[in-house]
N, C-alpha and C positions, 0 to 999 in steps of 0.2 A: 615648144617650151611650155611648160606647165605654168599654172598659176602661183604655184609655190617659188616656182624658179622666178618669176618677173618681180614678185615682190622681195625675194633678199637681192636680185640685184638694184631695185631700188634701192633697199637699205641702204648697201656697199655704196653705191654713188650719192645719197646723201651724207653718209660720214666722209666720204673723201672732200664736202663741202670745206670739211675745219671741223672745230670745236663746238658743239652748240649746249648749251646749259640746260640743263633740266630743269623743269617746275614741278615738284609736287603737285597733281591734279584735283587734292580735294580740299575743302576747309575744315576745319575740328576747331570747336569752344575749346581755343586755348590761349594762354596768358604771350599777349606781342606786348611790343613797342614799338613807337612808332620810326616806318624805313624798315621792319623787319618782316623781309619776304619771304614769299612759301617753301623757297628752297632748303635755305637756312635758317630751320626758327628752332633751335635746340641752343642753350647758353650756360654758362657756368655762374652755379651760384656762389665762387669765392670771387667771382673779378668782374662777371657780367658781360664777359666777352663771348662773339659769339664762338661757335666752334667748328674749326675745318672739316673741311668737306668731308672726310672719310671718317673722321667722326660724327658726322652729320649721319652720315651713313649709318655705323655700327647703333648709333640712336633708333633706327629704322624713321627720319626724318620727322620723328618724333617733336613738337611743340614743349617747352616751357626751361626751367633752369633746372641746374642738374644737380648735386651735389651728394659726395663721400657721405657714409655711412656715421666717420666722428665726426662731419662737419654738421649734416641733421640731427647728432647727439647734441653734440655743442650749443646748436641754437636753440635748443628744445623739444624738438621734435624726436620723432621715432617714425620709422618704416611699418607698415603696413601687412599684418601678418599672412602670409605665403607670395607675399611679394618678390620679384628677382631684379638683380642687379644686373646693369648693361655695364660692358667695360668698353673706355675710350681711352687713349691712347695721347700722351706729351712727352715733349722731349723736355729731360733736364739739361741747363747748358754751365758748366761749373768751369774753371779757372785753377789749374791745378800747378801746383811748383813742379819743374822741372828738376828729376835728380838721376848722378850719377851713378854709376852700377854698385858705388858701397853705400846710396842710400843719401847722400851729401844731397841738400839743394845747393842749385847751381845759381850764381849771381851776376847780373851781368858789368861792365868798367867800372857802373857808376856805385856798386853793390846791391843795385833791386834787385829783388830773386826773377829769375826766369818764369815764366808760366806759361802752359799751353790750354787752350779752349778744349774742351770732351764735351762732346754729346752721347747723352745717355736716354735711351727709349723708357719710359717707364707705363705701365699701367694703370688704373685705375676702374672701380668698380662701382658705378656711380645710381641714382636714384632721380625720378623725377620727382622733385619735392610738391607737386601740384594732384597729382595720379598718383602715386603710390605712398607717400607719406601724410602723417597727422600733426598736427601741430605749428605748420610752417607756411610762413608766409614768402611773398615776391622779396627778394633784398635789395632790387635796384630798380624800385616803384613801375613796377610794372602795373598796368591793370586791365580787366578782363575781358573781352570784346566777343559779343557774340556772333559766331561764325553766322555769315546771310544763308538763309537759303534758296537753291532754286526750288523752279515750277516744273523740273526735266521730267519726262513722259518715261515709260518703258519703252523700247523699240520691240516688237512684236516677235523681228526674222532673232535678233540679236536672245530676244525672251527666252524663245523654241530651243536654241542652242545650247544655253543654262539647263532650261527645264527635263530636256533629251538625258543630258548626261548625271543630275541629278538626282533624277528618279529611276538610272539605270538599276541595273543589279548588283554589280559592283561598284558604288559612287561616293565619293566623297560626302559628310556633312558640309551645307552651305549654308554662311549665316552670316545677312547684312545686318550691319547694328550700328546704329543710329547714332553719332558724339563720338565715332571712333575716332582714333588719328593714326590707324594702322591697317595697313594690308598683307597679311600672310596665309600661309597653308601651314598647316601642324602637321608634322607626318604621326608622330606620337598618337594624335587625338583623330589624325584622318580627318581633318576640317579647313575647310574655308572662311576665312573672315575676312568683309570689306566694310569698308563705309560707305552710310545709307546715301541713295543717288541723291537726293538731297543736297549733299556737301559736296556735289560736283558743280561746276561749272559748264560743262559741256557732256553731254552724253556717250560722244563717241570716247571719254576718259573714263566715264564711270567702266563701260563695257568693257574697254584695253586694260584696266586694274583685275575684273573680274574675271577675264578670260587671263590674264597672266598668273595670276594665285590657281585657275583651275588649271590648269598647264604642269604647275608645278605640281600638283597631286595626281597626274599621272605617271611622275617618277615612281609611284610605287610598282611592288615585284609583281603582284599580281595585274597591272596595268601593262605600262611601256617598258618598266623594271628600268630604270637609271640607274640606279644605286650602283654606285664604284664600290664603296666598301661598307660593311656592317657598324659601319660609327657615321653620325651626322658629320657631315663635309665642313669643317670652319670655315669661319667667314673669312672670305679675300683667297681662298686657296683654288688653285686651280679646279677642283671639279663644284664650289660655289661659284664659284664666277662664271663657268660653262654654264650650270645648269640656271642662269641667270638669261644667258642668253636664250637658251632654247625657250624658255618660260616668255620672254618680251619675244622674240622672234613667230613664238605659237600666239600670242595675242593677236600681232598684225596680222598672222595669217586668218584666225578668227572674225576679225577687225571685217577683213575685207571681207569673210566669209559674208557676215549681215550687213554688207553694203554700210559700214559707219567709219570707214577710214575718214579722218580730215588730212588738212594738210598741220594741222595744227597737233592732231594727236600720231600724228606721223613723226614728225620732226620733234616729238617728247621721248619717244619708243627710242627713236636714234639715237638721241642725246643719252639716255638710258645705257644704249648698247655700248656708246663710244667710252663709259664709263666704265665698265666692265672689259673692255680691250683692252682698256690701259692696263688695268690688273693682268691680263692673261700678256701684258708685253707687246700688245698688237700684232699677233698669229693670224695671219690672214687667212689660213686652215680653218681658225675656229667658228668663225662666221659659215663656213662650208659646213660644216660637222655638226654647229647646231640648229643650222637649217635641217637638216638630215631629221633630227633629231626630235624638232619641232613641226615637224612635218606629219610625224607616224604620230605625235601625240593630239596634232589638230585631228587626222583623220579619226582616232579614237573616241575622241570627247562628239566629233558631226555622228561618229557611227556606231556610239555605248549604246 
């Protein structure tokens, strides 16, 4: 059994654990309250609630409150020019009369009109009014805490494995920056962005962020070529949520490449995964597939 194979069947036998929550692994200067943890720090500037998980998500676990485009007009504010809008997702719940097929509302002995409950999905396009907007302040007296930072070291094996594939010939741009509260790959721009080790807590998370963002910019054509189709993959659709997997599955394997697996950044990765299975339905295939998958994209990045 290879080393690739010992560690997804770990995986597999720690999600068969249950449930286990994810922690956002890093801190970013951004506006809490207090009780408000790394997971869920994303909130809505009309109510001050926080916001569900999967819009925690489409956030990219994004820190501060959020708010519509008329809602930042309204207060004063304006958006920040070439700024973009993230969309989150609520259900409207409305109370509708019941009527019969020529249109009649229906009453019931007592003559109250009947009504039936509808849920309806709706959209929205929202802003962090702290990062991307002028003019605007916290509306439910937030105030500003600055992120601690660590003393964490470079890990040297973990260094070489960045350095290798970075300065390959065909490599991505890498760029740790310092106050971020985001971790992605641009395919557009062919880049890596994490936040600086600094705003870790532990190092074997700084490295499982960095190796999971470089993971994912071996999807390109001239790399390991993922690409299912010539349009970016929406978010929550089956082939983002695969190549989610393969991206946290190519980390641990990383991970363990520089000897900095914990058990602590272990069972984050998981948590991570099991989140992503939900989306894909829990396919027990796809854990197989992108193992596969993140397999040829570790050997690529040890061997650029």
């Amino acid at each position: 059994m290879t080393s690739y194979e010992v560690i997804t069947e770990q995986i597999i036998a720690k999600m068969n654990e249950g449930v286990i929550p994810w922690v956002k692994p890093w801190h970013s200067n951004a506006w809490s309250t207090d009780g408000m943890n790394k997971m869920f720090p994303a909130y809505s500037y009309s109510n001050g609630k926080r916001y569900n998980f999967m819009n925690q998500m489409l956030l990219g676990f994004e820190a501060g409150e959020f708010a519509t485009f008329e809602q930042i007009k309204k207060a004063g504010g304006k958006v920040k020019k070439g700024e973009k809008s993230t969309i989150v997702a609520g259900w409207i719940v409305e109370d509708k009369p019941i009527t019969d097929k020529d249109g009649n509302i229906l009453t019931d002995e007592d003559g109250n009109e009947e009504t039936k409950t509808t849920f309806a999905l709706r959209y929205y396009r929202v802003f962090n009014i702290l990062t991307q907007c002028e003019g605007m302040t916290p509306k439910h007296n937030w105030t500003k805490d600055e992120a601690p930072e660590s003393d964490l070291q470079p890990e040297e094996a973990a260094e070489a494995i960045i350095e290798n594939y970075i300065t390959s010939k065909d490599a991505p741009k890498f760029t740790v920056l310092k106050g971020s509260d985001k971790a992605y790959y641009s395919p557009a721009f062919d880049e890596v962005v994490i936040p600086h080790m600094s705003q870790f807590e532990a190092i074997a998370e700084y490295y499982s962020t960095a190796f999971h963002e470089l993971t994912h910019s071996t999807s390109k054509e001239s790399r390991c070529n993922r690409k299912t189709t010539g349009k970016k993959a929406a978010f929550g659709s089956k082939e983002y949520s695969k190549e989610e997997l393969v991206a946290e599955i190519g980390s641990c394997f990383l991970n363990s490449q520089a000897g900095l697996t914990t058990e602590s950044s272990f069972r984050n990765s998981t948590a991570y995964l099991q989140n992503w299975m939900t989306a894909l339905k829990n396919d027990p295939k796809m854990i197989i597939q992108a193992s596969a998958q993140a397999e040829k994209a570790a050997e690529y990045i040890l061997n650029a």
